[in-house]
N, C-alpha and C positions, 0 to 999 in steps of 0.2 A: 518721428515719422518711421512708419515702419520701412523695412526693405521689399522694393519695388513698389513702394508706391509713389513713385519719385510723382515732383510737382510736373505740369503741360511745358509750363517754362525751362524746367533744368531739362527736358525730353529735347526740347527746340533748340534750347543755347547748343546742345552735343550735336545734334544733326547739325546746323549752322557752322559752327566751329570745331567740331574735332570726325567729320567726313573724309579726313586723306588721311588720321592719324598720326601726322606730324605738321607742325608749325611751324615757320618763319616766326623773326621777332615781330613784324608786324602784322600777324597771325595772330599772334599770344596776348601782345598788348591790347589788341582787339578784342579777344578772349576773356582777357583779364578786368577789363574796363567795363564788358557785359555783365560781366561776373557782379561784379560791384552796385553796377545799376540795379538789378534783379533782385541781389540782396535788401538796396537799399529801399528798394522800394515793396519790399514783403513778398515779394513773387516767388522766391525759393525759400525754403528750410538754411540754419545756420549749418546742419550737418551737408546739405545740397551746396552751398555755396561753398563751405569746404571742399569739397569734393571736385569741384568743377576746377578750383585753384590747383589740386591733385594732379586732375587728368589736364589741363592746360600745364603745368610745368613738365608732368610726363611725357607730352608729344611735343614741346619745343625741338625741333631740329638741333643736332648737334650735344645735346644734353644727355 
């Protein structure tokens, strides 16, 4: 996939989950658990769901 043209879904997961820029753990698990669904269910790129793993460990609070 090229760059910027990310999937409507991995556009959605980041506004939904990474709007304050940092996470609580139960922020992240939440994050992380979307993450997986999305994947699993073909709605992001393997490089997108990577990514989303990224920026959800990045904005863990405290990390």
């Amino acid at each position: 996939m090229e760059a910027g043209k990310n999937s409507i879904a991995y556009r959605i997961w980041g506004l939904e989950h990474l709007h304050y820029g940092i996470l609580c753990k139960a922020e992240y698990d939440l994050a992380i658990l979307t993450a997986d669904k999305l994947y699993e269910e073909g709605k992001v790129s393997r490089d997108e769901y990577l990514e989303m793993i990224r920026l959800a460990c990045g904005a863990l609070a405290g990390s």
